[in-house]
Structures are given as structure tokens and as C-alpha cells.
Rosetta silent file (secondary structure, phi, psi, omega in degrees, C-alpha in Angstrom):
SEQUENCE: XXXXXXXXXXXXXXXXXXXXXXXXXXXXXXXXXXXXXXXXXXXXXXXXXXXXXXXXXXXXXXXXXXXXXXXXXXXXXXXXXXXXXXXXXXXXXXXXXXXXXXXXXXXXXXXXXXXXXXXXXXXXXXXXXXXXXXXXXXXX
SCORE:     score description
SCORE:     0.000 S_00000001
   1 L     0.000  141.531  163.519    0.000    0.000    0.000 S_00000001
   2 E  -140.846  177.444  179.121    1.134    3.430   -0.321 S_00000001
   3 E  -162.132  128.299 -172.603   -0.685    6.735    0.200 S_00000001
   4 E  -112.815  153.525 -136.056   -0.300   10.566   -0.229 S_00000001
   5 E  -124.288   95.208 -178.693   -1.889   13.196    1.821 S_00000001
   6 E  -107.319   60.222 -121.115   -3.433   16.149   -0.315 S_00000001
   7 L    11.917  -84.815 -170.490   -4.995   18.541    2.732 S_00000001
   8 L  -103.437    6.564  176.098   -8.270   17.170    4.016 S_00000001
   9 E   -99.139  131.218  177.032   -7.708   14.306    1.128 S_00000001
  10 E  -126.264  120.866  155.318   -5.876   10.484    1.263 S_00000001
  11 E   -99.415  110.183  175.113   -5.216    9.023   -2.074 S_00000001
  12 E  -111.170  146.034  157.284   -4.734    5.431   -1.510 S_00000001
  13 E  -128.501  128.164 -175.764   -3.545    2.199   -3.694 S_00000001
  14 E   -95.546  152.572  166.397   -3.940   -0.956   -1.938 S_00000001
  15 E  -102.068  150.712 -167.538   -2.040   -3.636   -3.296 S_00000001
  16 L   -76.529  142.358  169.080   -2.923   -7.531   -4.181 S_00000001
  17 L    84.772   35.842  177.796   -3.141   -9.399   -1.772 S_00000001
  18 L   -96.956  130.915 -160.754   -3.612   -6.628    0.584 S_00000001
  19 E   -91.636  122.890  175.537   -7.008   -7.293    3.007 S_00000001
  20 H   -50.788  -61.936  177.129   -9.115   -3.627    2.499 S_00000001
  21 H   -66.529  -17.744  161.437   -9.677   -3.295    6.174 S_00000001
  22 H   -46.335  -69.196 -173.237   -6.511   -3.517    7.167 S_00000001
  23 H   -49.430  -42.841  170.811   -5.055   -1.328    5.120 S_00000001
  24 H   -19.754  -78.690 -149.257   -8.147    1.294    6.263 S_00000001
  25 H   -57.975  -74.500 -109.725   -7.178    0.660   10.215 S_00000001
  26 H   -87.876  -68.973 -174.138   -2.925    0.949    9.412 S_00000001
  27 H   -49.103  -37.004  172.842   -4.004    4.826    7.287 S_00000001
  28 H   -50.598  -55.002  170.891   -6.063    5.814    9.854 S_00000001
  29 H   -77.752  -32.456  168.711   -3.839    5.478   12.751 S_00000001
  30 H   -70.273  -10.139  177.425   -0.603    6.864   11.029 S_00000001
  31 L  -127.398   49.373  147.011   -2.778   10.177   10.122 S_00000001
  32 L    68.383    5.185 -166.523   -4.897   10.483   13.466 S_00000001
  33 L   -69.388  105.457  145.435   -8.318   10.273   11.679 S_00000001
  34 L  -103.886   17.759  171.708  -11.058   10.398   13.704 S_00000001
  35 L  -175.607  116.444  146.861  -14.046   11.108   11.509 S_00000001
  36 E  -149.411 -164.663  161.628  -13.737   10.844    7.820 S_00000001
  37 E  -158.102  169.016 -142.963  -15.405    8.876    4.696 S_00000001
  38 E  -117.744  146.079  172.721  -14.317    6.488    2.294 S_00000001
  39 E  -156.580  144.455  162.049  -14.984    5.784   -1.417 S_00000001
  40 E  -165.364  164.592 -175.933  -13.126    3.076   -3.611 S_00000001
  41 E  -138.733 -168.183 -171.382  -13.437    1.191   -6.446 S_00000001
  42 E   131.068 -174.993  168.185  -10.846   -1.543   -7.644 S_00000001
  43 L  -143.742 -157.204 -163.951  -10.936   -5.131   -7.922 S_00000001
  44 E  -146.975  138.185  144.422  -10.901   -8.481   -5.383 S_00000001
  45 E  -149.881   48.811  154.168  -11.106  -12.169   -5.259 S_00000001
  46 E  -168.457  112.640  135.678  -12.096  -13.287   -1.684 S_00000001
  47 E  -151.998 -176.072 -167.366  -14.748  -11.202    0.442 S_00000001
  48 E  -139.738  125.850  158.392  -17.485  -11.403    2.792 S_00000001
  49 E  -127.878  165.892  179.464  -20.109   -9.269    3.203 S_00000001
  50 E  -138.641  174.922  168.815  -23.340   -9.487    5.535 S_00000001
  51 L  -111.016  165.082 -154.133  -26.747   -8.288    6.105 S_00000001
  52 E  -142.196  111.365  164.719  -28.147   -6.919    9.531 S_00000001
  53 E   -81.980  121.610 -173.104  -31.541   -9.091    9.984 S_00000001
  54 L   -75.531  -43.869 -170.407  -33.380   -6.313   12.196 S_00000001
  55 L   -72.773   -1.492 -176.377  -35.757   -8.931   14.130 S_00000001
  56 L  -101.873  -56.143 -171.805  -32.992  -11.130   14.741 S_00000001
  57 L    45.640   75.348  177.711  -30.173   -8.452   14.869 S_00000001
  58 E  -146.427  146.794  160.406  -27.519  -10.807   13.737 S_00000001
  59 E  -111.038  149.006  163.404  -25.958  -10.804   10.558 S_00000001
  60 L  -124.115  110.795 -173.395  -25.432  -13.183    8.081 S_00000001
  61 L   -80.229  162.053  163.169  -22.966  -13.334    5.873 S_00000001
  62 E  -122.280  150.915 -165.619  -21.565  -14.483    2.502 S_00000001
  63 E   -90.630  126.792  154.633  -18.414  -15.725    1.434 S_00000001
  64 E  -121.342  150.306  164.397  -17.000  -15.023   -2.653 S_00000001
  65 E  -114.658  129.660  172.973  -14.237  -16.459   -4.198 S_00000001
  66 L   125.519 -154.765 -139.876  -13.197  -15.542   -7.827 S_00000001
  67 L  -112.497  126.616  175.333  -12.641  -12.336  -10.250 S_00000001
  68 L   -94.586   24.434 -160.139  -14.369   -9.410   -8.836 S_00000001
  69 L   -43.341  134.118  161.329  -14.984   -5.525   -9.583 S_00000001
  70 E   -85.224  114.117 -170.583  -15.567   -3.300   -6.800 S_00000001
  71 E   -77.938  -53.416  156.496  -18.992   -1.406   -8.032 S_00000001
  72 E  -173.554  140.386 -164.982  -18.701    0.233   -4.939 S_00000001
  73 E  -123.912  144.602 -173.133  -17.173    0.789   -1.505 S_00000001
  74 E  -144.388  133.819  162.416  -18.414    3.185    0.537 S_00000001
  75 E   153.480 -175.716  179.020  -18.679    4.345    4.274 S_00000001
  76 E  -115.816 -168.022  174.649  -16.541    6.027    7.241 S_00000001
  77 E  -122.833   92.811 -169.983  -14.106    6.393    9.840 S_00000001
  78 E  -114.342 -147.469 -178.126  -15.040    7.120   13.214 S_00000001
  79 E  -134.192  152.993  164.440  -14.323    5.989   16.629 S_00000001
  80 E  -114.328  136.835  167.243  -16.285    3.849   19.384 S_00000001
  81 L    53.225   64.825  163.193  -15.227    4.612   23.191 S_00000001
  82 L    56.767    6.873 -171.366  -12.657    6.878   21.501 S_00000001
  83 E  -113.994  129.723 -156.706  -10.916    4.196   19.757 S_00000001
  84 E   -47.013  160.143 -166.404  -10.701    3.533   16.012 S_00000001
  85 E  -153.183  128.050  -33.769  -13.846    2.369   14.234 S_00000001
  86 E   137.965   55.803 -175.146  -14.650    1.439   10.752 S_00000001
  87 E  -105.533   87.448 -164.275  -17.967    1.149    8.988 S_00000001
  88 E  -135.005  128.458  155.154  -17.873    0.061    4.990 S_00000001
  89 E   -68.162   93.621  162.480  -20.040   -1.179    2.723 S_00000001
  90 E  -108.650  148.930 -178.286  -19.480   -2.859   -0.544 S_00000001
  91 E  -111.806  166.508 -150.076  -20.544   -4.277   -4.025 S_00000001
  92 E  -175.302  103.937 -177.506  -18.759   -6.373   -5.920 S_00000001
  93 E   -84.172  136.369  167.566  -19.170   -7.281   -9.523 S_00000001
  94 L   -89.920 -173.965  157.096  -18.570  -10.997  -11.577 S_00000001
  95 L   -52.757  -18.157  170.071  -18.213  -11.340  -15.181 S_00000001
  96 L  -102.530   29.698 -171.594  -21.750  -12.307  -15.925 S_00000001
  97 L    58.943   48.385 -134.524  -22.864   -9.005  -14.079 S_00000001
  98 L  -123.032  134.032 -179.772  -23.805  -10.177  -11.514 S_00000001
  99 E  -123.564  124.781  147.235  -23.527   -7.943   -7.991 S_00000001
 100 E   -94.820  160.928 -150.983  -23.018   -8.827   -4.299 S_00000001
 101 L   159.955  157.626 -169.735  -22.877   -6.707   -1.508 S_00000001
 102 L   171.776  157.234  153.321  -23.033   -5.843    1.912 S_00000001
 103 E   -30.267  112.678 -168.291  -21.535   -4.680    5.092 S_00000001
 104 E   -79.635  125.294  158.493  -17.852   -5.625    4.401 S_00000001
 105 E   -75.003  -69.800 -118.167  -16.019   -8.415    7.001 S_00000001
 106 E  -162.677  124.534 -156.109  -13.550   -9.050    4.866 S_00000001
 107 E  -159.741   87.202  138.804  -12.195   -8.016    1.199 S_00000001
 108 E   -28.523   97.522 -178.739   -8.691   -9.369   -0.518 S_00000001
 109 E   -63.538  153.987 -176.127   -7.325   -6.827   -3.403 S_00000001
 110 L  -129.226  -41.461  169.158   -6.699   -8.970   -6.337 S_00000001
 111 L  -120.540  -64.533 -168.197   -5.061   -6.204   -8.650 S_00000001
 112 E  -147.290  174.543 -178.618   -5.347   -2.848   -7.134 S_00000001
 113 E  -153.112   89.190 -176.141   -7.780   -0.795   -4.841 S_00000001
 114 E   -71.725  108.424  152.243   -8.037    3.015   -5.610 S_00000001
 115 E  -105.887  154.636  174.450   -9.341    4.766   -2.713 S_00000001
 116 E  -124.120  142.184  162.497   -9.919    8.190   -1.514 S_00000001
 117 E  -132.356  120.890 -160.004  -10.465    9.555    1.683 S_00000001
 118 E   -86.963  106.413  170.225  -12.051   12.529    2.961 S_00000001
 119 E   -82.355  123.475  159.454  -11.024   13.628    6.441 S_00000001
 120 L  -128.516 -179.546 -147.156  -13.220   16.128    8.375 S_00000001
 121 L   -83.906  159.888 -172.534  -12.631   18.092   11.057 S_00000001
 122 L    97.868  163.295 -178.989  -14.357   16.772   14.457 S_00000001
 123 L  -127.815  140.163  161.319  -14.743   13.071   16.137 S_00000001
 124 L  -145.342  120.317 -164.831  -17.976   11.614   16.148 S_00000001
 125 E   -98.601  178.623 -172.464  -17.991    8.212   18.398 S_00000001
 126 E  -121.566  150.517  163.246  -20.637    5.330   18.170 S_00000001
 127 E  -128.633  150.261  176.227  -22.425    3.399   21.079 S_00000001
 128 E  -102.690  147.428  172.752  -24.356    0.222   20.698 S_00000001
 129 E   -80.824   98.734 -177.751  -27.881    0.475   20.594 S_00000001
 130 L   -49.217  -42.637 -154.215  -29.918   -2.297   22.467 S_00000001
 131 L   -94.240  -24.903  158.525  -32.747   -1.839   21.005 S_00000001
 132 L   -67.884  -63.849 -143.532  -31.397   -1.697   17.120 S_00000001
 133 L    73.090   64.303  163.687  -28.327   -3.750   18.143 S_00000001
 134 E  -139.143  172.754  143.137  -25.679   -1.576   16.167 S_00000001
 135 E   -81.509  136.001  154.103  -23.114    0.756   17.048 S_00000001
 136 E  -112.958  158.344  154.583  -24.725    4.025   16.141 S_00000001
 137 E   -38.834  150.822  153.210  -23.322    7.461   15.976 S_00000001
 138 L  -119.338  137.384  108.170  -23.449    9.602   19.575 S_00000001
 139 L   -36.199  128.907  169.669  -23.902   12.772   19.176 S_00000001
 140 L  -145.122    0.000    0.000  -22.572   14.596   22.276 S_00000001
């Protein structure tokens, strides 16, 4: 991975057989980020995304293996109990056009992974919510 620093902007390229969230958590903590958001595109070929069953409030996820476009990744960088925190979403195309997505576990670059990230100024931390069962935002 490498990444350059444009003011309130991170231009990142992830490299294959670099894990997406990793790379997130490792940029985050070398530039201090506590509240930004994330966009990337790129491509993959092993991740897991889930779904958040609200009457259950469990997720369940799926596993892919094989040649992948990222359609789109999306989501931020906050903190929970002041500590870094993560929330991204992604879609993920195959060759017969076919798209999954979901809350992202887990997401293996296969050639490259352009992302950008927009830092703004402020912290906003999350608490979980009994009664959704998420981490939400706090407002304080």
C-alpha cells in the first residue's frame, strides 16, 4: 500500500493481496483520523459481506471467491469509546454481471484498490444500541 496526503484528502492504492480493512485501520492510525469517509473502487477475489436481519439483529454473511470488480465501496471512519472504528459497505461485480454486496467483514485486493479519503474536522464516536443492536453514531 502506499498513500499521499493532499490537505483534508488520502489518495490510496492498496495492493494484491492486501485485506481492504486492514489497510483502512494501518491509514487511519498513522494520520490520526477520527471522523472521515471512504470511497473506492478496484478489484478483489475473496470477500465477505453481511446483512443486519433487524428482528434477529444478527448478521449473516456471505463468502465469494473468484474475479471481482468493486462497483462500490463506501462508508466512514469514526471511533467507538474513543478508539478507532470502521464502517464500509461494498458491491462487488462478476463477469456475468452479476452484484453482491453488503456490510464488508472481509475483502482481498486482487489487482489494485483506488481509494480516496475525505477527512473532516471533528470526532464523532458510536455506542451500541440495544434496542437496534448496532453501534450508532453519539452525538454529544
Amino acid at each position: 500500500m502506499e498513500y499521499r496526503r493532499f490537505g483534508q484528502h488520502i489518495v490510496v492504492r492498496m495492493d494484491r493481496g492486501e485485506e481492504i480493512l486492514e489497510q483502512v485501520k494501518q491509514v487511519a492510525l498513522a494520520e490520526k483520523i477520527k471522523l472521515a469517509s471512504i470511497r473506492a473502487l478496484g478489484a478483489v477475489n475473496s470477500f465477505t459481506v453481511g446483512v443486519f436481519k433487524t428482528k434477529d439483529k444478527k448478521y449473516c454473511s456471505n463468502s465469494f471467491e473468484g474475479d471481482f470488480e468493486i462497483v462500490s465501496l463506501t462508508g466512514t471512519i469514526n471511533t467507538m469509546d474513543g478508539e478507532f472504528y470502521c464502517h464500509l459497505h461494498m458491491s462487488a461485480g462478476d463477469c456475468e454481471g452479476k452484484v453482491f454486496g453488503g456490510h464488508l467483514n472481509r475483502a482481498v485486493v486482487s489487482a489494485t484498490c483506488e481509494m480516496v479519503i475525505s477527512v473532516m474536522d471533528g470526532a464523532v464516536d458510536r455506542a451500541f444500541s440495544d434496542e437496534i443492536g448496532l453501534n450508532l453514531f453519539r452525538f454529544e
